[in-house]
C-alpha positions as CSV (number, residue, x, y, z in Angstrom):
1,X,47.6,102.0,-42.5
2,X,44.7,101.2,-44.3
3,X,41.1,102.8,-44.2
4,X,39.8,99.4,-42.6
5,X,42.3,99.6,-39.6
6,X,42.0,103.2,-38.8
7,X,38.3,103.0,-38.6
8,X,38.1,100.9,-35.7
9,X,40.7,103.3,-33.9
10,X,38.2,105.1,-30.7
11,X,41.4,107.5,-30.3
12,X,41.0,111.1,-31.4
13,X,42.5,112.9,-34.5
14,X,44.7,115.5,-32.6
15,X,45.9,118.5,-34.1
16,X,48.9,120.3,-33.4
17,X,48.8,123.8,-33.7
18,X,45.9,126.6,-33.3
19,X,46.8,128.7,-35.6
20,X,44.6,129.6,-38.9
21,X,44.9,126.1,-40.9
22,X,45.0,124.4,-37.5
23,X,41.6,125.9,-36.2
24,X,39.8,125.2,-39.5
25,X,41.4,121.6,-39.9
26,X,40.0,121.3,-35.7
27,X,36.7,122.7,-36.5
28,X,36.1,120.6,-39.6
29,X,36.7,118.0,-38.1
30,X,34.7,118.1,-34.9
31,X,31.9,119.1,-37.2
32,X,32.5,115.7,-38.9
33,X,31.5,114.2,-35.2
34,X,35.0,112.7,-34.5
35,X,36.8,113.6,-31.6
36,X,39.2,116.0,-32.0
37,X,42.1,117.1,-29.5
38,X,43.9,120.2,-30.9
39,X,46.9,121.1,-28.9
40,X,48.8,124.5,-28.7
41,X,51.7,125.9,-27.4
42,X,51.0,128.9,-26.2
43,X,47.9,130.1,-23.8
44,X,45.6,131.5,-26.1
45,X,46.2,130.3,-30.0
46,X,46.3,132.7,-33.5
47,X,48.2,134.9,-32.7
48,X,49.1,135.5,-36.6
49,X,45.9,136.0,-36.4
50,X,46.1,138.7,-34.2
51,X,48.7,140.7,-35.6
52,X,47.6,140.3,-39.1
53,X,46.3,143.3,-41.3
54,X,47.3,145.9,-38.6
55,X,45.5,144.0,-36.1
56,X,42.2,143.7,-38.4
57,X,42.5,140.7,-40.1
58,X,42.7,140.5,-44.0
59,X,40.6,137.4,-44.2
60,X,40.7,136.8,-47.9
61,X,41.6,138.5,-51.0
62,X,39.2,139.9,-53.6
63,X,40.5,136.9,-56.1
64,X,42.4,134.2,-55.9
65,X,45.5,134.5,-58.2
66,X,47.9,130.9,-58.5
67,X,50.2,132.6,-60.3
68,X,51.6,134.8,-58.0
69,X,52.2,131.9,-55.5
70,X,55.4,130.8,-54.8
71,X,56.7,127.2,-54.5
72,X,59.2,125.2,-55.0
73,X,57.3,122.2,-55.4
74,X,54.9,121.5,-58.9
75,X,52.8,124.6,-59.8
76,X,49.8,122.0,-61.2
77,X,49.7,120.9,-57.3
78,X,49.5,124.2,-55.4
79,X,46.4,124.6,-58.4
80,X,44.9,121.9,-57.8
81,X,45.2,122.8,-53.9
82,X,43.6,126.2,-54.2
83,X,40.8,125.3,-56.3
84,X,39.7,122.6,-53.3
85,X,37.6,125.3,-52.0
86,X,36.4,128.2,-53.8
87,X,36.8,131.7,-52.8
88,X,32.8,132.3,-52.7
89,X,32.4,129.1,-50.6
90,X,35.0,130.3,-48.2
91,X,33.3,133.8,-48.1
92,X,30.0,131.8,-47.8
93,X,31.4,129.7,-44.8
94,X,32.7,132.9,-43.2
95,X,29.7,135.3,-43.7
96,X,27.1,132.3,-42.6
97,X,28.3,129.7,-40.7
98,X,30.5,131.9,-38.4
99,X,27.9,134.8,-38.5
100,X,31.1,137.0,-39.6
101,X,30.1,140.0,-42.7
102,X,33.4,140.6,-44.0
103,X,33.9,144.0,-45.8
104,X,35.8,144.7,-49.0
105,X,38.5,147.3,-48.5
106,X,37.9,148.3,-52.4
107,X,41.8,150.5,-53.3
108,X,43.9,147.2,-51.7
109,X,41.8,144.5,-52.8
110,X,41.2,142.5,-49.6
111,X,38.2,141.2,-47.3
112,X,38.2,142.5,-43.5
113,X,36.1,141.4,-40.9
114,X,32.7,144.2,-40.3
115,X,34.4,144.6,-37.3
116,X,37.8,145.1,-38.1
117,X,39.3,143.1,-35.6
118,X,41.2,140.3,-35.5
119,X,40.7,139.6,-32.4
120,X,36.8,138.9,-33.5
121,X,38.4,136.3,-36.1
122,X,40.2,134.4,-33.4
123,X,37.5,134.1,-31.0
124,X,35.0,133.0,-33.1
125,X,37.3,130.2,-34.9
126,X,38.2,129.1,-31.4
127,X,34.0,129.4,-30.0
128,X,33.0,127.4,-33.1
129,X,36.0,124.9,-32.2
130,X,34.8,124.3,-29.4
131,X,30.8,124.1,-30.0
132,X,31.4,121.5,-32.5
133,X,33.0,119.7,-29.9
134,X,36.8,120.1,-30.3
135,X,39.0,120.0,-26.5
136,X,41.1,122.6,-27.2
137,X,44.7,122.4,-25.2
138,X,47.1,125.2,-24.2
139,X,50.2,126.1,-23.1
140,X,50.8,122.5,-23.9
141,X,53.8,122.0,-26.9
142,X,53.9,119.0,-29.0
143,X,57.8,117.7,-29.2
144,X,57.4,114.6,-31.5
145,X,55.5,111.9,-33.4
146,X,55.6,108.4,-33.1
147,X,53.7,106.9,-36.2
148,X,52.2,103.4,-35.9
149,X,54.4,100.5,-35.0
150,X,51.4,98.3,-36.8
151,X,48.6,98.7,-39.0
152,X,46.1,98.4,-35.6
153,X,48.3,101.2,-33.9
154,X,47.6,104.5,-32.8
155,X,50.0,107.2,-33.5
156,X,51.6,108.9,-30.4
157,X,51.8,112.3,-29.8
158,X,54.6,113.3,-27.5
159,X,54.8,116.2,-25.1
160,X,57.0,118.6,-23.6
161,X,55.8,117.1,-19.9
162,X,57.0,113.6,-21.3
163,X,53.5,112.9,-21.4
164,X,51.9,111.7,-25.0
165,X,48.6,111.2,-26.3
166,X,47.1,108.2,-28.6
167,X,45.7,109.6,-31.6
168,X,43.8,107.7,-34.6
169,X,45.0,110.3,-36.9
170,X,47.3,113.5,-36.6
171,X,47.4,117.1,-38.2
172,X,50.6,118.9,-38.2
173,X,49.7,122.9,-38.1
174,X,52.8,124.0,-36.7
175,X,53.8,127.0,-38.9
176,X,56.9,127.8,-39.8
177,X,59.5,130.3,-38.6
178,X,58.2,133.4,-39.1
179,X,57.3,136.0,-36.4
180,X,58.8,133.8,-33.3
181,X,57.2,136.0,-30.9
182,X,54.0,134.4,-32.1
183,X,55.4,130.7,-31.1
184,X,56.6,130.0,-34.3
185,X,59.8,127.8,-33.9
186,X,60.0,125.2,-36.9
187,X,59.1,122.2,-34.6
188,X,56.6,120.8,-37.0
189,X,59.5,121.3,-40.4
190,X,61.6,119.3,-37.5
191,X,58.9,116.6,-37.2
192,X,57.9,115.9,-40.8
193,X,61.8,115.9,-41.7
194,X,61.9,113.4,-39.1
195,X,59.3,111.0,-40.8
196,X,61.4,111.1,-43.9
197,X,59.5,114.1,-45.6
198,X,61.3,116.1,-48.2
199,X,61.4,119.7,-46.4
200,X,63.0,122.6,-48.7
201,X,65.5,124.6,-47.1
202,X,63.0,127.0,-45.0
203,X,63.6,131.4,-45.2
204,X,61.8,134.5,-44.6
205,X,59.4,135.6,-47.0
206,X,57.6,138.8,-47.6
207,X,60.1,140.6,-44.9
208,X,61.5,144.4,-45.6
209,X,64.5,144.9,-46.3
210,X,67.8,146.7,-45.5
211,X,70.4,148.9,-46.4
212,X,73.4,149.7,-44.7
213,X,74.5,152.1,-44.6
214,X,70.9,153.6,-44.0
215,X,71.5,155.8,-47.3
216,X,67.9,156.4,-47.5
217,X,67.1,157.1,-43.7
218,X,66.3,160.8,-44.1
219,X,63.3,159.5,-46.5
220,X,61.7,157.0,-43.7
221,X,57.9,157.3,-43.4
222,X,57.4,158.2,-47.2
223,X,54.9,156.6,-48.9
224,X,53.7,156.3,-52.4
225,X,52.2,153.4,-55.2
226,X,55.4,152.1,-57.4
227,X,56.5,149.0,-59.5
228,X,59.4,147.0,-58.2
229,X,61.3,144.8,-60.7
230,X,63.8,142.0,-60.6
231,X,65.7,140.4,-63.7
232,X,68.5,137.6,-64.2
233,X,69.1,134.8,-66.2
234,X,66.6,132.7,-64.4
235,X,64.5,135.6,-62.8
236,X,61.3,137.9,-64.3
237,X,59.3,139.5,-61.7
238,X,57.3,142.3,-61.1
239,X,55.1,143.6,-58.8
240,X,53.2,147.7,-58.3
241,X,51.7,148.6,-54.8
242,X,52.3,150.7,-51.6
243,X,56.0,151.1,-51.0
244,X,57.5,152.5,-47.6
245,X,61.0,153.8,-46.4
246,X,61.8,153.0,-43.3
247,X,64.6,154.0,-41.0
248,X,66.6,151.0,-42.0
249,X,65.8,150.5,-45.7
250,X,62.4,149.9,-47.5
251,X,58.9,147.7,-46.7
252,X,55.5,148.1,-47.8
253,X,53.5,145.6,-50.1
254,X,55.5,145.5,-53.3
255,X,59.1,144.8,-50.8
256,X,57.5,142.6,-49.1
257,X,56.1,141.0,-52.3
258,X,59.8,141.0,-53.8
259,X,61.4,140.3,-50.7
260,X,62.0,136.5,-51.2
261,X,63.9,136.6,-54.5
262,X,66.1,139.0,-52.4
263,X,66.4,136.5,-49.1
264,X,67.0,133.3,-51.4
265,X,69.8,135.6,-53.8
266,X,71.9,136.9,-50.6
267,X,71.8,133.0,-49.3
268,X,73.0,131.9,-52.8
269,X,75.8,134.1,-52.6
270,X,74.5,136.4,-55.5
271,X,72.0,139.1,-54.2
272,X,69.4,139.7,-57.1
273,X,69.3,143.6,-58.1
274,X,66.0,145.3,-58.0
275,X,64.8,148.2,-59.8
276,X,61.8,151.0,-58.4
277,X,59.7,152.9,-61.2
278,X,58.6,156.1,-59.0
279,X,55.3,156.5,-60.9
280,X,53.2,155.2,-63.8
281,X,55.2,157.1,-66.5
282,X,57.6,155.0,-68.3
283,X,60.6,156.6,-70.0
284,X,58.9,157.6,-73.0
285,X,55.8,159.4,-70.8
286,X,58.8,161.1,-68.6
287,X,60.1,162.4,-71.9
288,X,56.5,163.6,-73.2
289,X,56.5,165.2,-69.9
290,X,59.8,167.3,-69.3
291,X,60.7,168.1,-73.0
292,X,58.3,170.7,-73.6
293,X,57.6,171.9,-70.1
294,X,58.1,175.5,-68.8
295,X,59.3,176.4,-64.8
296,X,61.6,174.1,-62.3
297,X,62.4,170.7,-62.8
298,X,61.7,170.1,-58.6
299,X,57.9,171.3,-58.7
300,X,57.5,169.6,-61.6
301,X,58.5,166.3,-60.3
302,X,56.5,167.3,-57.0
303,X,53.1,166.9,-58.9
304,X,53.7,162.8,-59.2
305,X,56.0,162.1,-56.0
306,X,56.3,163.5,-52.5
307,X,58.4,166.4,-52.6
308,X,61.6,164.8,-50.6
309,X,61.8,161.9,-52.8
310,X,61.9,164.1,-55.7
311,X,64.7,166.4,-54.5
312,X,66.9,163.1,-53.4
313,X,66.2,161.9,-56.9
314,X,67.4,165.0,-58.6
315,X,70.4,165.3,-56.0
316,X,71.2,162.2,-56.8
317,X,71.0,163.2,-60.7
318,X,73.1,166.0,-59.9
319,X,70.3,168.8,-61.2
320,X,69.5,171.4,-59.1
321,X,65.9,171.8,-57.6
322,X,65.5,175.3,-59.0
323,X,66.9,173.8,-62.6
324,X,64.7,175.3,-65.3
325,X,63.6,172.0,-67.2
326,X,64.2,174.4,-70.2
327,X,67.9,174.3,-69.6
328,X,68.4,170.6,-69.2
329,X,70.7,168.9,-71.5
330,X,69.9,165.8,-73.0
331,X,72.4,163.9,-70.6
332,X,70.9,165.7,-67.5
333,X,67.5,164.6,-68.6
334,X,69.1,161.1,-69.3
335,X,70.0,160.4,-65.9
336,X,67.1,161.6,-64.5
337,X,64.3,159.8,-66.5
338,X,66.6,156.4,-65.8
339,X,66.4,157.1,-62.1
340,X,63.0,158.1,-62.0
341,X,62.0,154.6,-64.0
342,X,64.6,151.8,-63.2
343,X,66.0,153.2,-60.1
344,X,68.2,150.6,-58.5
345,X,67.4,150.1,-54.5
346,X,70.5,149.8,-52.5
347,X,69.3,147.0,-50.2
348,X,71.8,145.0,-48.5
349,X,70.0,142.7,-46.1
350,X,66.3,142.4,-44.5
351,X,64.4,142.0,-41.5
352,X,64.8,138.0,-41.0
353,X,62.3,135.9,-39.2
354,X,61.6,138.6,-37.1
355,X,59.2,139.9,-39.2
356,X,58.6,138.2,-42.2
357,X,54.8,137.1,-42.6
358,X,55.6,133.8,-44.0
359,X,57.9,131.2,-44.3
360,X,59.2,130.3,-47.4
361,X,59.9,126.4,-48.5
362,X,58.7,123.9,-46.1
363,X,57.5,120.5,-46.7
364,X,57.4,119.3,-50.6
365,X,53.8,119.5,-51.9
366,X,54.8,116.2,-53.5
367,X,54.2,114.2,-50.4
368,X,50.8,115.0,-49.4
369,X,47.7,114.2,-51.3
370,X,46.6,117.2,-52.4
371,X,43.2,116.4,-52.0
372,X,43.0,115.5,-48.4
373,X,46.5,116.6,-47.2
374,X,47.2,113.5,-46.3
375,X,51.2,112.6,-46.3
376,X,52.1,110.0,-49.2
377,X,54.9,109.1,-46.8
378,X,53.1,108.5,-43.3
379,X,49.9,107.6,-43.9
380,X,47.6,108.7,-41.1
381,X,49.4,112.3,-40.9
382,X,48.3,115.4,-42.6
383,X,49.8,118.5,-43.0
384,X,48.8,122.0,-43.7
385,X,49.2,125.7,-43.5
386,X,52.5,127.2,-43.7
387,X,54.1,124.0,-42.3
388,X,54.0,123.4,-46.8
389,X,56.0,124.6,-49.3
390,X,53.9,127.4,-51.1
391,X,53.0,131.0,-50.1
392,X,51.2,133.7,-51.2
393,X,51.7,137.6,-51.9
394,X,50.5,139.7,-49.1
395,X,46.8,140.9,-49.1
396,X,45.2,137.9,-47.5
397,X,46.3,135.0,-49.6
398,X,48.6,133.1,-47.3
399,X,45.4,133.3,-45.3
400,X,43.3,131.8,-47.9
401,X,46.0,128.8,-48.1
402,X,45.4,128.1,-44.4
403,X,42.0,128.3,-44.7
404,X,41.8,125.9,-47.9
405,X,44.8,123.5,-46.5
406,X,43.2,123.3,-43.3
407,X,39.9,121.9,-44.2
408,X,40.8,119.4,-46.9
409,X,43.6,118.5,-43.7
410,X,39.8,118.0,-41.3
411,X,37.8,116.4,-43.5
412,X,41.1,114.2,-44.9
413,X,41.5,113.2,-41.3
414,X,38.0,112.3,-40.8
415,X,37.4,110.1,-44.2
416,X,39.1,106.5,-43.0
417,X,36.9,107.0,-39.4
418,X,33.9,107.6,-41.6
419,X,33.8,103.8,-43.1
């Protein structure tokens, strides 16, 4: 459809979704002074909003870091993406135009609302929605799209009440398939598939894991800062941060960061082995530490890790607690430094869908414009969010994707109504 035709459309842009890349693509939008129909399926909208952060919201991180972005899709386009919209312009639109002060949480690296709560982040998104003009629609699901039969044509928007709207222009917000409870159910990877886009094979991402048997259940509720790593022939990653055990197996930022490299190797048939280092010391600092030191090997461990992680470990070593470092052999010592610095986690599934924070894959960064979100295969539809196949580490980065897919998607809309 070309700029000329779409122009003389009076229909709205409508977009589907009201999650965090579908409020921002709504609101810029409206603020563009086109009318604007966003349409959501449940009866109140972000509710990843809601939940995110511990129910306080990790807006943005302190820095934006491409590299630790996963896609399956070019590298050079989820760049060019990010840099759209500058982390100190989002901050900017944030702190001023929604009269929001965010807060740096300084030891995790992430920006909070003053407030710390979500709920706060929600409202306002919706409020300023709405002011700019937006007609926000709930409780109302979106079951297809019906692209223009002619250049002249609207595109139709059909509903679960068999209903349909006329729309000059359309942005898919869906989501993915993460957190259903949320109304997450892969309609909008259904729709763009549909339209002939190329849609990698959608999973959970940054979801904790499992082990069963539960070999580490007596652990669950320990915390402490480790590095998790992951080799193979095709496969270098690491990642340090806040690990967790849980009754079930292991969470906490650095699983969850790891997390998809263990969904995607179980589905292939070949689940990836990953590696915890307890503490900072590497092998060599381990032996600094134990070879000359005097008293038990358990108290001595105790002063880097939480006591019951350090008695599993030397259980696991076969050395007593009460072992006098003194008499450890050089085997003994062996074992224990290699656990204590490549210790290989028994996971044997994870948590699904169910709680994942993202989806993984999703629509091929190829077929959008990455300027304006546009689609390169349906001209007239845009897509954005999590709907796309790219997602950040956890700490506020998968919001910062929304946020920056969701306006180019607005303003992208509004450009062929604007001439």
């Amino acid at each position: 459809m070309s700029t000329t035709d779409r122009s003389e459309a009076s229909h709205p842009i409508v977009v589907v979704g009201a999650g965090a890349a579908g409020l921002l693509a709504a609101l810029f939008a409206a603020r563009g002074g086109a009318p604007v129909v966003l349409v959501e399926g449940t009866r109140d909208g972000g509710r990843k909003i809601l939940i995110s952060g511990g129910g306080r919201c990790n807006i943005l991180p302190a820095r934006v870091e491409p590299e630790r972005f996963v896609t399956q899709s070019s590298p050079n386009s989820l760049r060019n993406i990010l840099r759209s919209w500058p982390l100190d312009e989002q901050r900017a639109f944030f702190e001023r135009e929604l009269a929001m002060r965010l807060v740096l949480e300084e030891d995790t690296g992430k920006f909070f609302p003053e407030t710390h709560r979500a709920r706060d982040v929600r409202d306002r998104l919706l409020s300023r929605a709405r002011e700019a003009g937006a007609r926000l629609v709930f409780g109302t699901r979106v079951t297809g799209l019906g692209p223009p039969a002619a250049v002249s044509d609207p595109w139709r928007v059909h509903l679960a009440s068999g209903a349909s709207l006329e729309a000059s222009a359309v942005v898919l917000a869906t989501g993915g398939l993460s957190v259903p409870a949320t109304g997450s159910d892969g309609a909008g990877l259904a729709m763009a598939r549909a339209l002939g886009h190329t849609v990698h094979d959608p999973y959970p991402a940054l979801t904790p894991l499992l082990a069963a048997p539960p070999v580490h259940a007596a652990l669950a509720g320990i915390s402490l800062e480790v590095t998790i790593r992951a080799s193979g022939a095709r496969t270098s990653f690491e990642t340090t941060g806040g690990f967790l055990f849980t009754h079930g197996g292991y969470s906490g930022p650095t699983v969850l960061d790891a997390s998809h490299l263990a969904v995607r190797s179980a589905a292939g048939g070949t689940p990836i082995a990953l590696t915890v280092q307890w503490t900072p010391l590497d092998a060599a600092a381990w032996d600094d530490v134990l070879k000359p030191a005097r008293g038990k090997v358990g108290p001595i461990l105790s002063r880097t890790m939480p006591a019951r992680l350090a008695d599993r470990l030397l259980a696991e070593a076969g050395i007593p607690v009460d072992q006098a470092v003194a008499h450890l052999d050089r085997e003994a010592r062996r074992r224990l430094v290699g656990l204590l610095v490549a210790y290989p986690l028994p996971w044997t599934g994870h948590e699904g869908y169910k709680k994942a924070e993202v989806t993984g894959g999703g629509v091929a960064l190829a077929d959008v414009d990455p300027r304006t979100m546009e689609s390169r295969r349906s001209p007239g539809l845009f897509l954005c969010g999590e709907l796309l196949d790219a997602f950040g580490p956890i700490g506020g980065h998968n919001f910062l994707w929304a946020w920056v897919t969701g306006r180019a998607a607005g303003l992208g809309a509004l450009k062929p109504l604007a001439t």
